[in-house]
C-alpha positions as CSV (number, residue, x, y, z in Angstrom):
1,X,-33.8,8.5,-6.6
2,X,-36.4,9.0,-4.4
3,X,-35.9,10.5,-0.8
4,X,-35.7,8.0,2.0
5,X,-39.2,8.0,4.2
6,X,-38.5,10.5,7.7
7,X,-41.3,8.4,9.3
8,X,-40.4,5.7,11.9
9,X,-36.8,7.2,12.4
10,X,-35.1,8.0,15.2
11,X,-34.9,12.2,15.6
12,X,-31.4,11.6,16.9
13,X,-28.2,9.7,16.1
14,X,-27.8,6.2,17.7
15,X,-24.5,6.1,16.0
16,X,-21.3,8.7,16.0
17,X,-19.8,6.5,12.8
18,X,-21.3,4.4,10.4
19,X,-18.4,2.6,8.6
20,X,-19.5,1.2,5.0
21,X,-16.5,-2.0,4.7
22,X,-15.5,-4.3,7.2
23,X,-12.3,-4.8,5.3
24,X,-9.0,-4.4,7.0
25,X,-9.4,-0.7,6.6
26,X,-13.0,-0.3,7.5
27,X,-12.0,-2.7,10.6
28,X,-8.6,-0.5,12.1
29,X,-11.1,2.5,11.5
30,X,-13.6,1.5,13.9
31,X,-11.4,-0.6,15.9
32,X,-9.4,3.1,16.6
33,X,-12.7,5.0,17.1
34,X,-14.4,2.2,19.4
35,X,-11.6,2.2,21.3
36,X,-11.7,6.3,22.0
37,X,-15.2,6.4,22.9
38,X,-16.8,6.4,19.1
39,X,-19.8,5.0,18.8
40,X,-19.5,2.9,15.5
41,X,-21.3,1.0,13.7
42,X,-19.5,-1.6,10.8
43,X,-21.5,-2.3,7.6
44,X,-20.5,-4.6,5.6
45,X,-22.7,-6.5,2.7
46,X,-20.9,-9.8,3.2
47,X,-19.1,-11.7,5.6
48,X,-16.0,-12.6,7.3
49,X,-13.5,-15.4,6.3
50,X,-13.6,-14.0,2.8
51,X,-11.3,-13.7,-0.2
52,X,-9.2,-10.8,-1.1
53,X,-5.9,-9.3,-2.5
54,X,-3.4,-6.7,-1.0
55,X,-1.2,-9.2,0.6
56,X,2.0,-7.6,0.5
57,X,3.4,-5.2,3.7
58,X,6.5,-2.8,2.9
59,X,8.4,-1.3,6.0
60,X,6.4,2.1,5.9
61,X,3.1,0.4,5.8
62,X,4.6,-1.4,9.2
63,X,5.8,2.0,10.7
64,X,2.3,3.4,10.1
65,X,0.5,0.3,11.7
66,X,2.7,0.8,15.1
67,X,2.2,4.5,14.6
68,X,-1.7,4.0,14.8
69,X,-1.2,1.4,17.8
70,X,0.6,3.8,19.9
71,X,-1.0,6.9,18.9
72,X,-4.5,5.6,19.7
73,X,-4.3,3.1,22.3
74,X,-5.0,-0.2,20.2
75,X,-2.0,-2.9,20.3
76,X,-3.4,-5.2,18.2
77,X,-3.0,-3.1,14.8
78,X,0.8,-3.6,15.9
79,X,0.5,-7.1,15.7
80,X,0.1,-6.5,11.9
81,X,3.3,-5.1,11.9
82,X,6.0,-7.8,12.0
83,X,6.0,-11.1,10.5
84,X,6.5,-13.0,14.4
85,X,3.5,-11.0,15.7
86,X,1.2,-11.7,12.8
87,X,2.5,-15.4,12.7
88,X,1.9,-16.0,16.9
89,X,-0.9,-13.2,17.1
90,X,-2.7,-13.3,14.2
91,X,-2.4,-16.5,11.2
92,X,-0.1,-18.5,10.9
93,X,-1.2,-19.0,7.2
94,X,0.9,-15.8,6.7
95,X,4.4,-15.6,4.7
96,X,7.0,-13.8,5.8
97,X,8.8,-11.0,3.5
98,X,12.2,-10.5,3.7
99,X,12.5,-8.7,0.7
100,X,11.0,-7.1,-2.7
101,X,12.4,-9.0,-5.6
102,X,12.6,-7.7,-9.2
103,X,13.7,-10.2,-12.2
104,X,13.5,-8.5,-15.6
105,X,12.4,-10.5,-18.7
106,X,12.3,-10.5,-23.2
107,X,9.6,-11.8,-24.6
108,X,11.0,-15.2,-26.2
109,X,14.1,-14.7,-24.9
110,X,16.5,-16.1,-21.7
111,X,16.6,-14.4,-18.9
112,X,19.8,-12.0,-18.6
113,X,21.4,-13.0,-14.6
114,X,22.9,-9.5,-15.2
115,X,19.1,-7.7,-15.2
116,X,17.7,-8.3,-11.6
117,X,17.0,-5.8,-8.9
118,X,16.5,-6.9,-5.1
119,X,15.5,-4.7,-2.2
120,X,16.2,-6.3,0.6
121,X,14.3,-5.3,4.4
122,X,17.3,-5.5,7.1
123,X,16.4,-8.3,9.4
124,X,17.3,-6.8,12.5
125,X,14.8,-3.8,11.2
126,X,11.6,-5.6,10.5
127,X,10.7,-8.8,8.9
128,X,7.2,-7.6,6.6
129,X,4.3,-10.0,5.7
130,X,2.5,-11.7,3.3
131,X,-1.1,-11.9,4.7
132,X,-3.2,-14.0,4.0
133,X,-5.9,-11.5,3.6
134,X,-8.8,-14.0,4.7
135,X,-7.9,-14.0,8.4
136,X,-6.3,-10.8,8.9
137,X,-9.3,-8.9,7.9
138,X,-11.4,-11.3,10.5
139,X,-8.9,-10.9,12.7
140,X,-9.3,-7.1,12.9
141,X,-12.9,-7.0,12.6
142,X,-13.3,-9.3,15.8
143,X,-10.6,-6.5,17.7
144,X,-13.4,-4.0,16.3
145,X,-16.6,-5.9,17.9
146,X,-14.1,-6.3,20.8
147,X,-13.7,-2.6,21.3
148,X,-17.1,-1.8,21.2
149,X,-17.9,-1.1,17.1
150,X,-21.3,-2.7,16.7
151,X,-21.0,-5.3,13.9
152,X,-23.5,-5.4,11.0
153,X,-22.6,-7.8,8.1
154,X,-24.6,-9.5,5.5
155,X,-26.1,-5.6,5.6
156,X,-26.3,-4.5,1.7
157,X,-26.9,-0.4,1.7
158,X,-29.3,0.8,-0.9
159,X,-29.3,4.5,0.0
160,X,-28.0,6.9,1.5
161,X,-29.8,10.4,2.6
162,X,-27.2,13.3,4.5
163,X,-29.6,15.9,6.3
164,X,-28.4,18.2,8.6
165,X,-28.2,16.6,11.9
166,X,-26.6,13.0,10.0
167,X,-27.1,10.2,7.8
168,X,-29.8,8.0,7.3
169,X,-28.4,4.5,5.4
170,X,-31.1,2.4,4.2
171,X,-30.3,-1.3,4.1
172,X,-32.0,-4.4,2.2
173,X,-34.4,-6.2,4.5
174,X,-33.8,-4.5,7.4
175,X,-34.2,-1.0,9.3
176,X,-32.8,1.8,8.8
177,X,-29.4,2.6,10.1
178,X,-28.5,6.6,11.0
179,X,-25.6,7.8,12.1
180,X,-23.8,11.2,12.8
181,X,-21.3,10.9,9.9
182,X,-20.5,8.2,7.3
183,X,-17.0,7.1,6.2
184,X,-16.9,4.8,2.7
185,X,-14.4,2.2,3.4
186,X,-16.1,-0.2,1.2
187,X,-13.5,-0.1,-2.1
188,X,-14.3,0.1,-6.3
189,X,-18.4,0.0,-5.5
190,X,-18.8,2.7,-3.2
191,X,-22.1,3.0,-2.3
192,X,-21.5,7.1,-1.2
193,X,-19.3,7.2,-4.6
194,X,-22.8,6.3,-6.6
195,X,-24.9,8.1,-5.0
196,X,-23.2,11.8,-5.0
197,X,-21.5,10.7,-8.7
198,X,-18.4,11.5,-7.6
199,X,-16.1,9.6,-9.8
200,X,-14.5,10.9,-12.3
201,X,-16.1,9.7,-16.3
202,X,-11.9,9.6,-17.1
203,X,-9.7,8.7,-14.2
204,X,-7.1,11.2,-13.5
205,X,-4.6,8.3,-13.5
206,X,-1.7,8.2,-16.7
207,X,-1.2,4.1,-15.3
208,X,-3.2,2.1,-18.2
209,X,-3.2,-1.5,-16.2
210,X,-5.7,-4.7,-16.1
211,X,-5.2,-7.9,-14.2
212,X,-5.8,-11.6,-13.6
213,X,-5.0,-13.4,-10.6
214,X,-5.7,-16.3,-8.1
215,X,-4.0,-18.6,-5.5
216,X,-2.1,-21.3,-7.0
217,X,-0.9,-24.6,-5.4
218,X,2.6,-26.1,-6.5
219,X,4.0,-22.9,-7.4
220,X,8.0,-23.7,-7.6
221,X,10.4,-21.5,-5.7
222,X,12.3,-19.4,-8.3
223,X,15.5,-20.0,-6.3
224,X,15.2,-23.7,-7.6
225,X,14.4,-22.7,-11.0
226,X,17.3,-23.1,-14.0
227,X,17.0,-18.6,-14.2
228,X,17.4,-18.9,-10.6
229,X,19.6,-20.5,-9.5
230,X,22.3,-18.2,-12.2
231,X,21.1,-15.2,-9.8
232,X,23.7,-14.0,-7.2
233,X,20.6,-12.0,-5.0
234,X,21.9,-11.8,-1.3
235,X,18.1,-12.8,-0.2
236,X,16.3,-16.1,-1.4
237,X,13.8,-14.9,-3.9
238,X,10.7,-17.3,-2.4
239,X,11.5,-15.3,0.8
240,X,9.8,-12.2,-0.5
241,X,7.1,-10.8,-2.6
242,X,9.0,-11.4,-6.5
243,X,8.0,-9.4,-8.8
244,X,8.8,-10.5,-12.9
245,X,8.8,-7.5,-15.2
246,X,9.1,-7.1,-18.8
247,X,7.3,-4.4,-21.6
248,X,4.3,-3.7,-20.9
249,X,3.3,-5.6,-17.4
250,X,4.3,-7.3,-14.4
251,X,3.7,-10.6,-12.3
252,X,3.6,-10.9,-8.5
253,X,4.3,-14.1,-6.8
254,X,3.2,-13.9,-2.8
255,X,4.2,-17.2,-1.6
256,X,2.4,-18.1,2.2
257,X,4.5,-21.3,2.4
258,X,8.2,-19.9,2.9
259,X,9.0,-20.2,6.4
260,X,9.4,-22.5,8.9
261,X,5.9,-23.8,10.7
262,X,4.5,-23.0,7.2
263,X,0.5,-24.4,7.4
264,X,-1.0,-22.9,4.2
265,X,0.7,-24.3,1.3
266,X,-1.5,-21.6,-1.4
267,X,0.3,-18.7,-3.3
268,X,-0.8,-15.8,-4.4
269,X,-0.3,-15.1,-8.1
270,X,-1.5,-12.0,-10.9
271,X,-0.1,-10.9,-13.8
272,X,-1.1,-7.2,-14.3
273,X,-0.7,-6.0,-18.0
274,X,-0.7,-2.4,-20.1
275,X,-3.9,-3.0,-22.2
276,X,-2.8,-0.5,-24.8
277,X,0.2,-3.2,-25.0
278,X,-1.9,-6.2,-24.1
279,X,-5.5,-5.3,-24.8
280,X,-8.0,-7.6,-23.2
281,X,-9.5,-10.9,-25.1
282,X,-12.4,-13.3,-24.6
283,X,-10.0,-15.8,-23.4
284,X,-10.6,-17.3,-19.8
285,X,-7.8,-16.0,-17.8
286,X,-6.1,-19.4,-16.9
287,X,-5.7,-19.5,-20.8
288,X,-4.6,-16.2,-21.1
289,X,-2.0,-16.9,-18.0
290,X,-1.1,-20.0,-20.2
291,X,-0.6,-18.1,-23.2
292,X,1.8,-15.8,-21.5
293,X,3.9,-18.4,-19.6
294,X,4.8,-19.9,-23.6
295,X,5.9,-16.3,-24.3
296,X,8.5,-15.9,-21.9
297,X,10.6,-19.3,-21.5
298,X,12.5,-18.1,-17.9
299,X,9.0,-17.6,-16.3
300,X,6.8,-20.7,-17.0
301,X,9.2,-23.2,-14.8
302,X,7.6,-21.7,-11.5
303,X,4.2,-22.2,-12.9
304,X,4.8,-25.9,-14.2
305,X,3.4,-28.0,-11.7
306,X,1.0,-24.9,-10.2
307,X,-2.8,-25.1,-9.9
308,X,-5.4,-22.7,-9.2
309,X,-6.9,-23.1,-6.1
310,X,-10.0,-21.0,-6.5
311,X,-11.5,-19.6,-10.1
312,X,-8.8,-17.0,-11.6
313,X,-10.3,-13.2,-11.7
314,X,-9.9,-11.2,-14.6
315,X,-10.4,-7.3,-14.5
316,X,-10.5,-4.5,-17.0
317,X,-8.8,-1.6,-16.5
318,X,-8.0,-1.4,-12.3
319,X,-7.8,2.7,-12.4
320,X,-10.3,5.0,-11.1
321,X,-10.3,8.2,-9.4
322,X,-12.8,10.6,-7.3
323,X,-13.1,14.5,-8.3
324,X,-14.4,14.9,-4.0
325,X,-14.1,12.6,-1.6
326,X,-14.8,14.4,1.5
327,X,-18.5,16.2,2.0
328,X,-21.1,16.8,4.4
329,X,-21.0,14.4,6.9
330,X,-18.9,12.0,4.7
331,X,-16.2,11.1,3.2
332,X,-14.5,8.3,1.1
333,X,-10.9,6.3,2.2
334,X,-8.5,4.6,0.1
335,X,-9.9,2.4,-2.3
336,X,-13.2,3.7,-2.4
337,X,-11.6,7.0,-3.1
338,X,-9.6,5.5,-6.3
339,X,-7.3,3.0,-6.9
340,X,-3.8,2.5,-9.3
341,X,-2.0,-0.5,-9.6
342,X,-0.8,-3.6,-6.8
343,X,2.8,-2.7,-8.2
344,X,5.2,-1.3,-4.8
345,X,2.2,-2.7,-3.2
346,X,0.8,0.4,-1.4
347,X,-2.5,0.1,-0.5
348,X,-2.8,-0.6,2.8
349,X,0.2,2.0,2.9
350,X,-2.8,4.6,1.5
351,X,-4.9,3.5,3.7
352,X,-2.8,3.8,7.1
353,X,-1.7,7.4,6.2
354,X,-5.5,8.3,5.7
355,X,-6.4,6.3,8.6
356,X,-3.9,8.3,11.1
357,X,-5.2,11.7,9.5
358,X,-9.2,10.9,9.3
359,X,-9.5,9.1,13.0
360,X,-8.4,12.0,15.6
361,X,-10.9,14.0,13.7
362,X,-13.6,11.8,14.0
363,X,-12.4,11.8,17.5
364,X,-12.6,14.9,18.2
365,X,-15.8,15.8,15.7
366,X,-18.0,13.5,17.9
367,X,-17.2,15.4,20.9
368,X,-17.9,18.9,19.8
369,X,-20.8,17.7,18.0
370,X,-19.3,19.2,14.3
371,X,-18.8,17.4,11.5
372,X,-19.1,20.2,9.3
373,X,-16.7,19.2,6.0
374,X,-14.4,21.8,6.3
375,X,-12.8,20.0,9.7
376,X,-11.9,17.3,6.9
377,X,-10.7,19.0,4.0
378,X,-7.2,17.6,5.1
379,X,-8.4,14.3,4.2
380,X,-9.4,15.6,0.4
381,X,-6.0,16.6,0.2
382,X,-4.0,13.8,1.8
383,X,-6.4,11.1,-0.3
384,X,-5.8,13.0,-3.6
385,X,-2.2,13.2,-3.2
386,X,-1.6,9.9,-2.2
387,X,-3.4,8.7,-5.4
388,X,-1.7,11.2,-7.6
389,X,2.0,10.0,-6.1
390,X,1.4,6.5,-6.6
391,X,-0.1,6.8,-10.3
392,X,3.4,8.4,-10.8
393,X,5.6,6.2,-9.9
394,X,3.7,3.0,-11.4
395,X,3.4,5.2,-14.5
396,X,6.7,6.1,-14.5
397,X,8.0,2.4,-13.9
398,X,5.6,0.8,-16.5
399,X,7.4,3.1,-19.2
400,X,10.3,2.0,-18.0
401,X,9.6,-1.9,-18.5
402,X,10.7,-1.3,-22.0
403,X,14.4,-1.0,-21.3
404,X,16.3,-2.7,-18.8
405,X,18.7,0.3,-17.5
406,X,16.0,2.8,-17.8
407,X,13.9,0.3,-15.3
408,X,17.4,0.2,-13.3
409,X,16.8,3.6,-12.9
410,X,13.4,4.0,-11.8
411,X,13.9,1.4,-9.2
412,X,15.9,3.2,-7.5
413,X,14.3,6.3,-7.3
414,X,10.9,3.9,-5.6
415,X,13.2,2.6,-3.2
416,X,15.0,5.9,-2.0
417,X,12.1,7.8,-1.7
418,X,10.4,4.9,0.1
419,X,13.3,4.5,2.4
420,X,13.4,8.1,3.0
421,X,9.1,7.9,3.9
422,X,10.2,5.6,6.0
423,X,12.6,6.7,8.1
424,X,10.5,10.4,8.0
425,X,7.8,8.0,9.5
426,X,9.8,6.0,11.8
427,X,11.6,9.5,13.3
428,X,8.1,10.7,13.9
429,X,7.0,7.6,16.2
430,X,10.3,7.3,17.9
431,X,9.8,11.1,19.1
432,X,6.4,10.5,20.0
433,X,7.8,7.5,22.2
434,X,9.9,9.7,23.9
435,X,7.9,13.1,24.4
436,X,4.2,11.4,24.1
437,X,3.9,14.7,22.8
438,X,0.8,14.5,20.1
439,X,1.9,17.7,18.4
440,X,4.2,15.4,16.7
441,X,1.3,13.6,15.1
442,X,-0.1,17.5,13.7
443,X,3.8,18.6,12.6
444,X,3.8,15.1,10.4
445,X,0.6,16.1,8.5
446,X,1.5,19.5,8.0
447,X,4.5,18.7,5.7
448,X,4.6,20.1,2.7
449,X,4.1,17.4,0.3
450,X,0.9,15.2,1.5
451,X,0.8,11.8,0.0
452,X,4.5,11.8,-1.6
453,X,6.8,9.3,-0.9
454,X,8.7,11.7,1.0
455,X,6.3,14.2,2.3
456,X,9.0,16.2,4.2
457,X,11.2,17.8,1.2
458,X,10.7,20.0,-0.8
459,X,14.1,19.1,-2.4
460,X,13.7,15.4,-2.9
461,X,10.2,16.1,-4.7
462,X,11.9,18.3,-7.2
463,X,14.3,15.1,-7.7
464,X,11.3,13.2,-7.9
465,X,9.2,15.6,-10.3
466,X,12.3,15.6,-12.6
467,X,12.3,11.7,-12.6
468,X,8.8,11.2,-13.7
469,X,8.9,13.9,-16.0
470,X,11.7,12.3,-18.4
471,X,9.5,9.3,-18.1
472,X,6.5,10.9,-19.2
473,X,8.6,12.0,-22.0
474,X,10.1,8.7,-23.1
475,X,6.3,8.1,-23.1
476,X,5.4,10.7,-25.1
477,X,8.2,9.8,-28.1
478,X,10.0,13.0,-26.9
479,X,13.2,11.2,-25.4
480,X,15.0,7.8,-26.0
481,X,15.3,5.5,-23.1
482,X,19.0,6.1,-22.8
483,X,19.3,9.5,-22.4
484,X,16.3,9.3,-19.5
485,X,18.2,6.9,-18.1
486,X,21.5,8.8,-18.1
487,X,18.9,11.6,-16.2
488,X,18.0,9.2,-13.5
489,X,21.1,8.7,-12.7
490,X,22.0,11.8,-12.9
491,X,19.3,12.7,-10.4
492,X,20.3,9.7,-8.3
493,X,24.2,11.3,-7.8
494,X,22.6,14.0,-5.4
495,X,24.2,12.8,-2.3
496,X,22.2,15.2,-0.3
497,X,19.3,13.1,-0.8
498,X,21.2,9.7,-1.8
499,X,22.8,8.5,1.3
500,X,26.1,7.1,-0.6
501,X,25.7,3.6,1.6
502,X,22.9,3.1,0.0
503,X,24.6,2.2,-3.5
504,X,21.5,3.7,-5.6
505,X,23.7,6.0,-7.8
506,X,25.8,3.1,-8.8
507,X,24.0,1.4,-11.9
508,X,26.1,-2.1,-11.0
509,X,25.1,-2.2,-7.7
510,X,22.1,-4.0,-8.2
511,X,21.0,-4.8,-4.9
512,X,19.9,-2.3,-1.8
513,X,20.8,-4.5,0.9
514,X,21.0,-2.0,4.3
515,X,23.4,-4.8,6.4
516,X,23.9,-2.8,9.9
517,X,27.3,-1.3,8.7
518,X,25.5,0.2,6.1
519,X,22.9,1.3,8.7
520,X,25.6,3.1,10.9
521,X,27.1,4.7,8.1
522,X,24.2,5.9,6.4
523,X,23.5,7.7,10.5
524,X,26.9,9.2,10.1
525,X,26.3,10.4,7.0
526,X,23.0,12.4,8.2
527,X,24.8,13.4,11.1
528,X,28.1,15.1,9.1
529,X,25.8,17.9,7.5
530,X,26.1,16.0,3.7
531,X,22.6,15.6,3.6
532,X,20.1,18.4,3.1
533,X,18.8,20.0,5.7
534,X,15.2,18.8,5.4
535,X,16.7,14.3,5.0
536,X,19.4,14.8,7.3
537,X,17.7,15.5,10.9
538,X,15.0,12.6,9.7
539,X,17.1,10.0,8.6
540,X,19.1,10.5,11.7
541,X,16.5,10.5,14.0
542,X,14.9,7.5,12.7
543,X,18.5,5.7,12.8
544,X,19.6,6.7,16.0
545,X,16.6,5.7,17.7
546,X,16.1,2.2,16.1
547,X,20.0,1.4,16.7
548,X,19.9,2.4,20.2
549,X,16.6,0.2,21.1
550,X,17.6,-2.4,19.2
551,X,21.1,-2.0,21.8
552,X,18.5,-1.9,24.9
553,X,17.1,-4.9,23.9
554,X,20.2,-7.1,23.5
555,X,22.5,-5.4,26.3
């Protein structure tokens, strides 16, 4: 490629930031930096309403988004934090999500009542989202423009030239864009990702998955389906994001139409398959989608009467990785960085965490004039771990599709460590609340485990590290199902890490349902000394402070 032309460029930067992706990640980037005295500039090739996928909050992604509201002075990433926010501030063509649902299936056969899984988010906690991606991301990239971040769609980058003093972007029919430093929000094409060949020719990731998905009109509650209605879940199913698993892949139902004041009737839909189970054919994917509803008799009622609403998308294989992602003067975020699977639906968790980490440095780098990749290499870390922790556990769980109770198993270990990242998160922001002290911000990235589920403990990563492991060898042929998951449980008996309210070690106890009760003795618990001594002070913390705000607010 040949080097961009010096002539008729600016000697100096006009921008700090040039932001590639005017996504919901590229838009709370420069939204953030705008708002702290950034000059930013958002690039983005196309153009706002658009389509796109990720719909699906979880409570730590929520405690991240009012973490990055309070931390750097922008309310309106809160508003993407709880379901009556985003409904009265945001769309109303949102869902809500009051819980994640998990309904285990046979090929050809019924579906077992017995073999369900629900996590349910405590109402008086947090009530998460379904976003309809289409006017969230507008909605953030107007709060952006609003801040100050100059807007530039319909703006296709061709090249990209670092020199020392910045970056010089050149654009399809239009002038050249420079910039001090460039951040690569822009997801699996990424421009900088080309350019410097920094993908790896075999991603890193063990998670084999492809997909095909749509929105679908006329998709039936699976509460009013015959499976359904045998199921004794303590939350309505079409309340949350439901999730239908069985050997070898998964299904996600994202309904926008389950609340009152409902105005968007779509649903979001994909079934994500193992293509070394379910290798990829010539078929179009509303075929393929057919084919699989006549394969499993307990799923096709909810699809009966269902429509696509726009053309189905069918992917190969979703996985890809980055051997660098931070350079001179640049660096790559969240998707463009790699990607794993939608399953626990984490990535606009991923994107969040690197978010809170890459914005006080761009803060700060534009005042002191250094943007030297070393003041970043935080950010390599924190991206690569995140990716590696989230290939794990989707590995892990995609083994575990094969057999019910080893799948009983896994679950469980997801949901405690993402209730213990959450609470870690939520004790974090509720000091910060207190103190305003922004050291907390620093002692939260310098934890010892950077992108786990629990970044805090070294303990509970061992746990974790041992769970995987007899995964990967049920994987490798080296263990039977039933002994690993006679190990998970094993693992899940720790009650220094297992708050017994919680239920997890109990392989009947099918449902994690945190009822306020549960909440207060789950505080006590912490508070005794049973837990260890990196999960106690955290999960205490976070308790303590959420109980006695929530008593403010109703006293």
């Amino acid at each position: 490629m040949q080097p961009l032309p010096a002539s008729g460029l600016p000697d100096k930067a006009v921008h700090d930031v040039a932001i590639l992706g005017a996504g919901i990640a590229g838009s709370i980037l420069a939204a953030i930096l705008s708002r702290n005295g950034v000059k930013t500039v958002l690039i983005d090739a196309g153009t706002h309403p658009r389509f796109a996928v990720g719909e699906s909050t979880i409570p730590y992604t929520s405690v991240m988004l009012r973490i990055l509201a309070a931390r750097y002075g922008v309310p309106e990433i809160a508003h993407l934090s709880h379901f009556s926010t985003m409904r009265s501030k945001v769309s109303s063509n949102s869902g809500q999500k009051r819980n994640f649902g998990f309904v285990y299936h046979r090929e050809g056969e019924a579906q077992d009542p017995g073999e369900i899984n629900q996590f349910v988010i405590p109402v008086a906690l947090s009530t998460e989202s379904h976003m309809f991606r289409q006017d969230v991301d507008a909605y953030m990239f107007n709060v952006a423009v609003r801040y100050g971040a100059v807007p530039r769609l319909g703006t296709r980058v061709s090249d990209v030239e670092v020199d020392g003093s910045g970056v010089t972007l050149a654009v399809e029919n239009g002038p050249a864009i420079r910039a001090r430093y460039v951040v690569d929000a822009g997801g699996h094409n990424s421009p900088l990702a080309k350019k410097f060949a920094l993908r790896d020719e075999v991603p890193q990731q063990r998670t084999h998955s492809r997909t095909l998905f749509t929105h679908m009109i006329g998709v039936r509650p699976y509460d009013d389906c015959p499976a359904g209605r045998k199921h004794d879940n303590p939350s309505p199913w079409h309340q949350g994001t439901l999730h239908h698993v069985f050997d070898g892949g998964w299904v996600w139902v994202i309904p926008f139409d389950n609340h009152r004041g409902a105005t968007n009737r779509l649903c979001s839909v994909g079934l994500t398959l193992d293509p070394r189970k379910h290798p990829k054919t010539d078929l179009p994917p509303e075929q393929e989608f057919a084919q699989f509803l006549e394969r499993f008799p307990d799923v096709a009622p909810q699809f009966r009467h269902a429509k696509a609403a726009r053309p189905w998308v069918s992917t190969g294989r979703l996985q890809y990785s980055s051997h660098q992602v931070v350079g001179d003067r640049f660096c790559l975020t969240s998707h463009a960085a790699g990607f794993v699977d939608a399953l626990y639906s984490r990535g606009l968790t991923n994107t969040t965490d690197v978010v809170n980490s890459l914005a006080w440095r761009l803060i700060e780098a534009a005042k002191d004039d250094d943007f030297s990749a070393e003041r970043f290499g935080h950010i390599e870390t924190l991206q690569q771990g995140l990716v590696r922790a989230h290939d794990e556990v989707v590995a892990s769980s995609f083994t575990s599709f094969r057999d019910y109770g080893m799948w009983n198993g896994t679950f469980r270990m997801w949901a405690l460590g993402t209730v213990l990242g959450t609470l870690n998160a939520q004790d974090a922001l509720v000091r910060f609340q207190r103190s305003k002290d922004p050291l907390i911000w620093r002692e939260l990235e310098a934890q010892p485990h950077p992108g786990a589920l629990f970044p805090a403990s070294v303990g509970f990563n061992k746990i974790t590290d041992a769970a995987w492991a007899a995964c990967r060898d049920v994987e490798a042929g080296l263990m039977t199902p039933d002994r690993a998951t006679g190990e998970l449980f094993d693992l899940l008996q720790d009650d220094g890490y297992a708050p017994p309210p919680f239920g997890l070690h109990d392989p009947a106890n099918r449902f994690y349902n945190p009822n306020p009760a549960r909440m207060i003795r789950t505080m006590h618990w912490a508070k005794r000394g049973s837990a260890a001594a990196d999960t106690g002070p955290v999960v205490a913390g976070a308790l303590g402070g959420f109980l006695r705000s929530r008593f403010r607010r109703h006293s």
